[in-house]
Structures are given as C-alpha cells and as structure tokens.
C-alpha positions in Angstrom: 18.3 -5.1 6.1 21.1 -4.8 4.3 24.1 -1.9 4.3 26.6 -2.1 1.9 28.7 0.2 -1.1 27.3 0.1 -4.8 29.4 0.5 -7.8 28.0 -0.4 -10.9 25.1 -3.6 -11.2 23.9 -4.7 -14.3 19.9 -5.2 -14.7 19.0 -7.4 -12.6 14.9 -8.1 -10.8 14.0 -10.1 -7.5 10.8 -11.9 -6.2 10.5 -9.1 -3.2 10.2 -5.3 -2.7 13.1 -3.9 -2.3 13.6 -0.2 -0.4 16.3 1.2 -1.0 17.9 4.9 0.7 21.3 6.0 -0.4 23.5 7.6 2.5 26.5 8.5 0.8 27.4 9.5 -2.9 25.8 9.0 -5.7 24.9 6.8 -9.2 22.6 7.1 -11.7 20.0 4.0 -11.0 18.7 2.1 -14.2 15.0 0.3 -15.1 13.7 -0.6 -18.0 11.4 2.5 -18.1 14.3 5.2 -16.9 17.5 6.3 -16.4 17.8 8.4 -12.8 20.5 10.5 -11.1 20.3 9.3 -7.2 22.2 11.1 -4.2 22.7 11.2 -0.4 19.0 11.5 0.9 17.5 9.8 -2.5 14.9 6.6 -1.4 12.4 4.6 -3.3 10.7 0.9 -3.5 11.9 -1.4 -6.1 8.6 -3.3 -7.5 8.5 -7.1 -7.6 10.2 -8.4 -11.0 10.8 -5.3 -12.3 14.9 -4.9 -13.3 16.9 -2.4 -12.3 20.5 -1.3 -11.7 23.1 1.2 -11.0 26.1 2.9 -12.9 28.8 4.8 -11.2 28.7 8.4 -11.7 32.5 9.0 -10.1 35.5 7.6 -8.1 33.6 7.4 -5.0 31.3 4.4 -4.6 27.6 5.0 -3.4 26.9 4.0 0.3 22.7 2.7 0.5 20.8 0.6 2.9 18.5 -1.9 1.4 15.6 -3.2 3.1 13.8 -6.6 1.9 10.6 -7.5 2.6 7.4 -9.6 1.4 4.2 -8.0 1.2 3.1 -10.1 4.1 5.5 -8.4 6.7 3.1 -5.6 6.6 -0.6 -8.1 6.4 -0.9 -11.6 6.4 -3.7 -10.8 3.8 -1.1 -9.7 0.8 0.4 -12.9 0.9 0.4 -13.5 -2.6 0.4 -9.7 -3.2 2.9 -8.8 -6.2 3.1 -5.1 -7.0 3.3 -2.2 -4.5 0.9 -0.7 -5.3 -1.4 -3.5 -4.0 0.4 -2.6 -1.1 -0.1 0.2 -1.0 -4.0 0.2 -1.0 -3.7 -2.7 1.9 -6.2 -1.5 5.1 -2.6 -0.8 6.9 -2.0 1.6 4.7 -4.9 3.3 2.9 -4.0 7.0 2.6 -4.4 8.2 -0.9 -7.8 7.5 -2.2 -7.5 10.2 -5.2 -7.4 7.9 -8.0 -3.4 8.8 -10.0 -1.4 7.3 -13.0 1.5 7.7 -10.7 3.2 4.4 -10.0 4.7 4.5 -6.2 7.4 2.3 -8.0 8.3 4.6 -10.2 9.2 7.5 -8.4 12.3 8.7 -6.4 11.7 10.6 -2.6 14.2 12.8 -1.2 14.0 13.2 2.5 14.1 16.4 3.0 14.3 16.4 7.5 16.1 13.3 7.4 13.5 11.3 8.9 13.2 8.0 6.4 17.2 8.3 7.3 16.4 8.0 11.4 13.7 5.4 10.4 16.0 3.4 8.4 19.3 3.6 10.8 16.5 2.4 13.9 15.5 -0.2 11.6 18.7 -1.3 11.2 20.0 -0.9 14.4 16.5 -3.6 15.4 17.6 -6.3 12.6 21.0 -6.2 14.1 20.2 -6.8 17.4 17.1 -8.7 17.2 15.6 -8.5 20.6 12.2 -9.4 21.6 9.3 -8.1 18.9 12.0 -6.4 16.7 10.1 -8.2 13.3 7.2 -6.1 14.7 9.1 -3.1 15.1 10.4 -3.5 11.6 7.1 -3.3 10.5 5.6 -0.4 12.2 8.8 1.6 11.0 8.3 0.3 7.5 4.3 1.2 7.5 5.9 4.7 8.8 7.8 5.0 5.5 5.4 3.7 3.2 2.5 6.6 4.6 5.4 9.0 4.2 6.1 7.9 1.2 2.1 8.4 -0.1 1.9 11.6 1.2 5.3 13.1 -0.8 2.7 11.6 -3.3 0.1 13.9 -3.4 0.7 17.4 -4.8 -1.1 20.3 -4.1 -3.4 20.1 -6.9 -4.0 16.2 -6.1 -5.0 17.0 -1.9 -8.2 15.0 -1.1 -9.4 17.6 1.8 -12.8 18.7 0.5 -12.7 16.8 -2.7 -15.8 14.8 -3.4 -13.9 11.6 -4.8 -12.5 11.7 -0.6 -15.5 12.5 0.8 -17.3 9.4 -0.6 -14.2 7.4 -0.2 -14.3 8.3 3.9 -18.2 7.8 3.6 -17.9 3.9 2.5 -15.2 3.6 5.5 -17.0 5.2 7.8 -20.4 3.3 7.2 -19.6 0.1 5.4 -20.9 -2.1 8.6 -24.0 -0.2 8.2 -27.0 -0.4 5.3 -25.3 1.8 3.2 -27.4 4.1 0.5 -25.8 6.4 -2.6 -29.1 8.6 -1.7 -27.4 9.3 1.9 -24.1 10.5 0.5 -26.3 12.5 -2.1 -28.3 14.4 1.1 -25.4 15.0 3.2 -23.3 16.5 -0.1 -25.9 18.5 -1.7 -25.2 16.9 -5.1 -27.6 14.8 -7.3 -27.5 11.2 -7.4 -26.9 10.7 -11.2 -24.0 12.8 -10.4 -22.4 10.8 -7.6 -23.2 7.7 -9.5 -21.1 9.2 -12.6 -18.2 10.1 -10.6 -18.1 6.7 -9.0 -17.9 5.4 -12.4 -15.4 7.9 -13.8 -13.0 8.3 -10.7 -12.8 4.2 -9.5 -14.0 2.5 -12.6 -16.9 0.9 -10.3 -20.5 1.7 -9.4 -20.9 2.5 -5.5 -22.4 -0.6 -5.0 -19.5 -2.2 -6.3 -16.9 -0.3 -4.4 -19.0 -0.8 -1.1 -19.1 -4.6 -1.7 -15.1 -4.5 -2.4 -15.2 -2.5 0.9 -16.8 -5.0 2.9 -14.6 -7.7 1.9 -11.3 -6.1 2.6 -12.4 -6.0 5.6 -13.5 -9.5 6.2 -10.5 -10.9 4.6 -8.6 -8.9 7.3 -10.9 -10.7 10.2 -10.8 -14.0 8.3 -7.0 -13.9 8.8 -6.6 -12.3 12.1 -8.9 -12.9 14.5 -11.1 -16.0 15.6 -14.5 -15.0 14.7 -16.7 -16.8 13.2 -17.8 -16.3 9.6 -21.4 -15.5 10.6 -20.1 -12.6 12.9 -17.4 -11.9 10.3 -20.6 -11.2 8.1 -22.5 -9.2 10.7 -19.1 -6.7 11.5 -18.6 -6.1 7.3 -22.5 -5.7 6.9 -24.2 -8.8 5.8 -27.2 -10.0 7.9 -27.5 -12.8 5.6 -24.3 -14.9 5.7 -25.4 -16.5 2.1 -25.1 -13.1 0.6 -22.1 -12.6 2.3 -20.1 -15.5 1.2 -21.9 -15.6 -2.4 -20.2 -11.8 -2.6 -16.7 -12.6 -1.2 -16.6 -15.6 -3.9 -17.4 -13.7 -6.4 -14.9 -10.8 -5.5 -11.9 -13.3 -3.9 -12.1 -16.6 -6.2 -13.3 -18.3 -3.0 -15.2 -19.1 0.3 -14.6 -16.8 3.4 -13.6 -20.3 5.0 -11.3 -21.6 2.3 -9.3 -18.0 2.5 -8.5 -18.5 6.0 -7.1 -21.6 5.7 -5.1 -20.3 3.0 -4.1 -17.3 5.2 -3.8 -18.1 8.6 
C-alpha cells in the first residue's frame, strides 16, 4: 500500500497488479490502448505488463493510493496467474458468469457512496499498523473490491438473474460433486437438449462436458493446495469415483498430476 502525489509518469509496466484510487485532483492516465481523464473517486486495476502512465491536467498534483499485490494474496492457486482477469474467474471470486469482451483492466470505476474509498483508507490504515492477521485482512478487503468492482461490471442488459447462460452456470456449481447429466438441466429448464448443448458451445466456447470437467478441477486444485486430503478423497469431493479418471482429466486440463500440483502450490 502505497499513498503518495502524482504528477506526470512516462509509460512504464510492472510484474504485479496494481490498484490504483485517486483521492484528490485529477490527470489524465495513459496505456497503450487509451488516453483517460481520472478524478477524485476514479479507481481501477492495472494488468500485469501492461504500460501505463499519467499527465498532469493542472497546477495541482493528483493525490492516489496504490495497492500492490500478486495474484496469490487472494489464492495460493493463481500463483503463476498473469492477467486479472484470471483473477477474476478464481473460486474467491466467481461472480460474473455472463460471458463479455469487457476487459476488467480496461475500465475505470467511480465510487459513487465512497465505499472502495473506506475500504482503501482501512486497508491502509491495516498495512500501516500491521497487527496480528492484517495480510488476511488485506485480503478480505481487497476480494471486497474486486466483487464490487464485477458487479459495476454488469449492466442492465448484461444481469444474469433468469438468464439461461446463469442458470446452467449455477447448475454445474451446484452439482459438480454429483453425476452430472445435460438431460437434467434440459428437464428442469424446459428447453431441448440440442439447444443447451448449442448455447454451451456459443456462450463458453466448450461443450457441457467440458465445462463440468474444468469445474471439477478448479475445485480440486483449490483442495490440492489447501487442505490435507488425500487425492483419492480429493477425487470423491470434485466427483470422480475412479481416481484414474480423475487424475488422467486434471492432467490433461493442468499440464500435470494432482500430486505434482501440490507440491508446486503448497
């Protein structure tokens, strides 16, 4: 955490994410992609490599926290995680399912009741006095942002209530530790099976099967790195009766054995 008053800084990129909220003034803030006006009550994430910078606007500098962090702060499991938007979709996180172009790095919030500003001056006011559990703390405050954050996100016209891309979304969550059917989402919606399999297809670029499997081992990476089961009742809690399956599915999707990720990750 970092507060400080911003002039003018050329292009510039970092190996972190970088959130930013401006408390004083303003600046116009620079990327490759954009050139942005930002004010008093302006925040947003700066993506990992991506350059940006700031111009002065007027005689008055502008006053901004800055908030650091890895990708791992918020899940051991995104340790080598490099965009937010991987971030974004971690298990932590998981709020907008409706598949957008919109890039959460690309766009500016404005906080509207001032709470990212409470958030970010408790946050501060944690790093600063670093008592017991305050990197925890950080966390939970910075999840808090990033959820606000997602739902600024999602416009009217995008809301998932009632939309079939959610529902089947909330199905697979709901029901991934179970045997898991299209046909059962098809009864309970009223729509045809060739027509759930086409959405699937169209909306995430994956059959249901797919996305199910992907499901499952989200979740076991999430067990694999934080808790002490073993891989056999890893398997059973994500699904798999058959460990074989399990682990010939979870290499095929992670690059490696459920074993060799948690050495890697714990």
């Amino acid at each position: 955490m970092m507060l400080y008053e911003q002039n003018t800084l050329s292009l510039h990129s970092h190996n972190f994410l970088e959130l930013v909220y401006v408390l004083e003034g303003s600046a116009w803030h620079l990327t490759d992609k954009q050139k942005t006006r930002v004010q008093k009550g302006n925040f947003f994430i700066i993506d990992y490599c991506s350059r940006h910078g700031y111009e002065k606007t007027g005689l008055r500098p502008m006053k901004i926290m800055n908030c650091l962090f890895l990708p791992e702060l918020i899940d051991k499991t995104l340790k080598h995680c490099n965009r937010l938007g991987e971030v974004m979709n971690n298990y932590q996180l998981r709020y907008h399912y409706r598949p957008t172009n919109k890039n959460p790095a690309d766009l500016m919030f404005y906080d509207e009741n001032g709470k990212i500003g409470r958030l970010i001056e408790e946050m501060y006011a944690e790093f600063e006095q670093k008592q017991a559990g305050y990197i925890e703390i950080l966390r939970c405050k910075l999840i808090e942002i990033l959820i606000t954050m997602m739902r600024n996100m999602q416009s009217d016209s995008e809301a998932e209530d009632g939309s079939i891309e959610g529902h089947m979304v909330s199905f697979v969550l709901e029901n991934y530790m179970n045997p898991v059917r299209l046909g059962q989402l098809a009864k309970e919606t009223n729509y045809s099976l060739p027509y759930l399999s086409r959405i699937f297809r169209e909306r995430f670029g994956m059959t249901f099967e797919q996305f199910l499997q992907k499901t499952r081992v989200e979740q076991s990476c999430r067990l694999l790195a934080n808790s002490d089961k073993k891989v056999t009742e890893i398997a059973g809690c994500v699904g798999y009766t058959d460990q074989k399956s399990f682990t010939a599915v979870f290499k095929k999707i992670m690059g490696m054995t459920p074993r060799d990720y948690r050495k890697k990750y714990r």
